[in-house]
N, C-alpha and C positions, 0 to 999 in steps of 0.2 A: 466429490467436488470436482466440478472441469476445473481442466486450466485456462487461467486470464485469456489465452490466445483466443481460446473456442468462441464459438457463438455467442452474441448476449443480448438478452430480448432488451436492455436497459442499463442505464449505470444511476448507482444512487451519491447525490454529494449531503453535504451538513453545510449551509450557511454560519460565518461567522456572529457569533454571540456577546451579549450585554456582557453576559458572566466573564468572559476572558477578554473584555474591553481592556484592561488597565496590562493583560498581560501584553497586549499586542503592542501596546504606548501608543506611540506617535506614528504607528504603522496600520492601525484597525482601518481606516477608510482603503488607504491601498492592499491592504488585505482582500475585501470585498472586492476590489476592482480586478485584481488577479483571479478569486477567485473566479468571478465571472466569465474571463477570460479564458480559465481553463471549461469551465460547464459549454459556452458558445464554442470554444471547438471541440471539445466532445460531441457536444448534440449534431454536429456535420453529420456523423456517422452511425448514430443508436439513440434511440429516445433517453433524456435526462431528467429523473428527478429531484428535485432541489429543497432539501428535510430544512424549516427554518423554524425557529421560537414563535411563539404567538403573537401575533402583530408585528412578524419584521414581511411580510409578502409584498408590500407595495416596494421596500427598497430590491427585494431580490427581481422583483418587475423590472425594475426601472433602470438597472444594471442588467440583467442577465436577459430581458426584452422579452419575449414571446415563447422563443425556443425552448425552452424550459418548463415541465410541472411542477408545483409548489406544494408541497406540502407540509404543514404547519404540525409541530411536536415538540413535547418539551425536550430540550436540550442543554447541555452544560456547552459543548465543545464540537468544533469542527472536523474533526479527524476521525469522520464514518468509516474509514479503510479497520479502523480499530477496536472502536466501541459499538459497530454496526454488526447486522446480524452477516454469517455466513452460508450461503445457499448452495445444498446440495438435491442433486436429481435420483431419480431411481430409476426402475430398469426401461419403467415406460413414459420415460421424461417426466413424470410429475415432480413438482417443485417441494421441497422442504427448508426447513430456517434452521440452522445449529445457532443456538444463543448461548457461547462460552463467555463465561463471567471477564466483566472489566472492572479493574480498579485503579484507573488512570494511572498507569504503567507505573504498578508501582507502589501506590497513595501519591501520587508525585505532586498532583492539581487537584484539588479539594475547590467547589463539591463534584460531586462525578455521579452522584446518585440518576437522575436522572438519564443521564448518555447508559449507565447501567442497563434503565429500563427501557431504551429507546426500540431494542430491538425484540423484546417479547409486543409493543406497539405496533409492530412493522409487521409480525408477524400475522394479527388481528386483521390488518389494515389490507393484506395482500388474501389471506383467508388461506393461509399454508400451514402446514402443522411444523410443529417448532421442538425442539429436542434443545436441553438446559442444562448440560453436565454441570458438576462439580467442578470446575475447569479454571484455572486463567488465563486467556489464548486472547493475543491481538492479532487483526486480519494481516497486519506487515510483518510479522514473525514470522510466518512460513508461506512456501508456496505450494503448487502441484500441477501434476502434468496430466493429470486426469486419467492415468495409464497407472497408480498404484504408488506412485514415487511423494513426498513431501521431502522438501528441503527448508531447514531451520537454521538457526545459530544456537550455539552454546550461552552466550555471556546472557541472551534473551530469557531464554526458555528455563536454564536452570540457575536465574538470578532466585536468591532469597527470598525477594519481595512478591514472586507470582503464585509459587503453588511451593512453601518450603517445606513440608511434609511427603513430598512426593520422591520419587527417586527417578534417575534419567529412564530406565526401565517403566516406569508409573507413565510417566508424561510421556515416550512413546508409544503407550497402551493408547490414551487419550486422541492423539493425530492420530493414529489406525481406523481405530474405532468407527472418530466421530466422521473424519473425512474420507472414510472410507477406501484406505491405502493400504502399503503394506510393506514399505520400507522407506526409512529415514534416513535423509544423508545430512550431517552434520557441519556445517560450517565457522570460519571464526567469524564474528563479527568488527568492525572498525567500532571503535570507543565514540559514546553518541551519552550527548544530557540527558536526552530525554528517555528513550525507550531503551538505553541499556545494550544497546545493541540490533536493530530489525534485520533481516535481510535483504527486506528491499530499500537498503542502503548501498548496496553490494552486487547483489544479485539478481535475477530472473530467468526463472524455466520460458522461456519463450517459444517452444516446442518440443515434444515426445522429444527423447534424449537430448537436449541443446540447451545451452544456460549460458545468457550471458552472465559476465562477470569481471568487475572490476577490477584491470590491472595495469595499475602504474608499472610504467619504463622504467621511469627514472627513480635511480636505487635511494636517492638522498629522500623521496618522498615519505611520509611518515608511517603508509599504511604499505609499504614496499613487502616487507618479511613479512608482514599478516597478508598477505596475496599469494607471497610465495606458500605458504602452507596451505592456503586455500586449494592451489592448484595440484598440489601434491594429494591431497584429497581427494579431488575430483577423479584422479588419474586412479588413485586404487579403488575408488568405489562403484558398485552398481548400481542401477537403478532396480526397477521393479520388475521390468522387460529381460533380466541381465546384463541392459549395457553401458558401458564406460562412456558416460554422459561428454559428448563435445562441447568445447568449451570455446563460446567467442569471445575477446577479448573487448573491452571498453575503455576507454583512459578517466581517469578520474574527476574529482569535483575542478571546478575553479572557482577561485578567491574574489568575492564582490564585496562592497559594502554598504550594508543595511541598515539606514541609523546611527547608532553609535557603535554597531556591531560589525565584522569581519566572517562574511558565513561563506561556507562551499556551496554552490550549487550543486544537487546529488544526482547528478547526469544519469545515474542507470536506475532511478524515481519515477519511471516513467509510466504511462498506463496504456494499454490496447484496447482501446473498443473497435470496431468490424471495421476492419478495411482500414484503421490509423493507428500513427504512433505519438504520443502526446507525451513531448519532454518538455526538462524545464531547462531555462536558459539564463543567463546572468549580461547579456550586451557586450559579452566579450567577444574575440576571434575564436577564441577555441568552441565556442559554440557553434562553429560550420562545419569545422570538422567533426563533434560529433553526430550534428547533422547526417553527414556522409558518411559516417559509419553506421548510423541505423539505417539507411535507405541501405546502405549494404546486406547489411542483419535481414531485414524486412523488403525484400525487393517487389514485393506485392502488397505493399502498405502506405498510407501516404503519412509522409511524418512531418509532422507539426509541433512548434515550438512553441512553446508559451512561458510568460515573464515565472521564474523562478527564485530569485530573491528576496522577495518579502515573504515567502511562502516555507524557506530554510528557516528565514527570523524568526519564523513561529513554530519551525519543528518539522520541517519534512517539504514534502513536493506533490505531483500530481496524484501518485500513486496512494500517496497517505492520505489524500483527502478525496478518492471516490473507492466506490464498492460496485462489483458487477452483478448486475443478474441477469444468470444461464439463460440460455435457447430453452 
């Protein structure tokens, strides 16, 4: 599997759904409109596809405008980064689909049968051949640097609810395997409703040994001591290359409020398609200054904000709701 940074002939999203109308509440319209928001500036940069339920294509028109392909499948849920397939290459670029089992993190959102099947769909639909482990792997649980490295959480990977017959030995058999790597660096994760923990709440390999990574300053924060051990981590581990993976620093979420709710924006959420960096933001000031630390990070990338808020209410940010596919 590349890493996010590499090339990507495309990025694929999941339009919002009937099915989790009532989860969104009094957020589903602004939902769609964010989403949109992030698909129109994605597509600046890589061709977008846009997966929606059958008969919503005139609202993803009409919101998301031209820019956009539509493609119509069944679906439960929005959050393609998870339930979506993962595209790995071979030695002469040719394309494949790994379809690790989903079970909406968890059983957590019932039904999920469909987002299930969405990616042996996709696989039909591109004409690549697909590979279907025995697995439970969601695309924000781990990353990779395309050089042999994957990095994961713990609280994720060996919660009870994904693969409980497996041992941490089993489930890194599984990321070797199927992603074709060859060593796992293990992280803590921040405490999260929905997915138990991802790492791209946290984290990101953002180039051959270089990972950003979430670290509050300030000691009174709540994820302070789980950053400190993060970093102590980082420091004694290798990557795949042998080396002691660099580590850029990010400052953390900030506090909006969405509805009736109180949510972080998840600043290091972010997604890279060719030439950008697409974060999420909340209208606050500290959103310039993270600004300016990704134009730091990424001095040869154009970074672009987009609304972030409604998109926490519902469980995640830009990153958890698209999927890349390689050069």
């Amino acid at each position: 599997m590349p890493g996010e940074f590499a090339e990507h002939r495309g990025c694929l999203m999941a339009w919002p759904t009937t099915t989790r109308r009532e989860f969104w509440a009094d957020q589903f319209d602004p939902a769609k409109d964010d989403y949109a928001a992030v698909a129109r500036a994605i597509a600046d940069f890589e061709p977008l596809t846009m997966i929606c339920e059958p008969g919503a294509t005139t609202d993803v028109r009409d919101r998301c405008g031209s820019v956009v392909e539509i493609l119509e499948l069944p679906i439960d849920d929005s959050w393609i980064r998870d339930s979506g397939p993962i595209f790995v290459v071979d030695d002469r670029g040719d394309l494949a689909i790994v379809d690790f089992r989903f079970n909406s993190w968890g059983e957590k959102y019932a039904p999920w049968d469909r987002d299930a099947e969405v990616t042996a769909r996709l696989a039909a639909h591109y004409g690549v051949p697909r590979y279907a482990p025995d697995f439970v792997l969601e695309g924000g649980s781990f990353f990779v640097d395309g050089e042999g490295t994957v990095i994961t959480t713990e609280q994720c990977l060996l919660h009870p609810s994904r693969n409980p017959t497996l041992t941490r030995d089993d489930i890194e058999w599984y990321l070797l395997e199927f992603l074709g790597a060859e060593t796992v660096i293990w992280l803590e994760a921040f405490e999260d409703r929905d997915t138990d923990g991802h790492v791209d709440g946290i984290a990101q390999i953002v180039r051959p040994g270089t990972i950003v990574l979430v670290t509050p300053t300030d000691p009174s924060n709540h994820n302070f001591e789980q950053t400190r051990r993060n970093l102590e981590r980082l420091a004694a581990a290798r990557d795949a290359r042998g080396r002691t993976p660099e580590v850029l620093g990010l400052e953390p979420t900030t506090r909006v409020r969405v509805g009736d709710l109180d949510v972080e924006i998840p600043y290091a959420n972010f997604y890279l398609p060719n030439g950008g960096v697409v974060f999420p933001t909340g209208g606050v000031p500290n959103d310039d200054e993270v600004l300016d630390r990704l134009s730091e990070i990424f001095p040869d990338r154009t970074v672009v904000p987009v609304p972030g808020g409604v998109l926490e209410f519902g469980g995640g940010g830009p990153h958890c709701i698209t999927q890349q596919i390689p050069a």
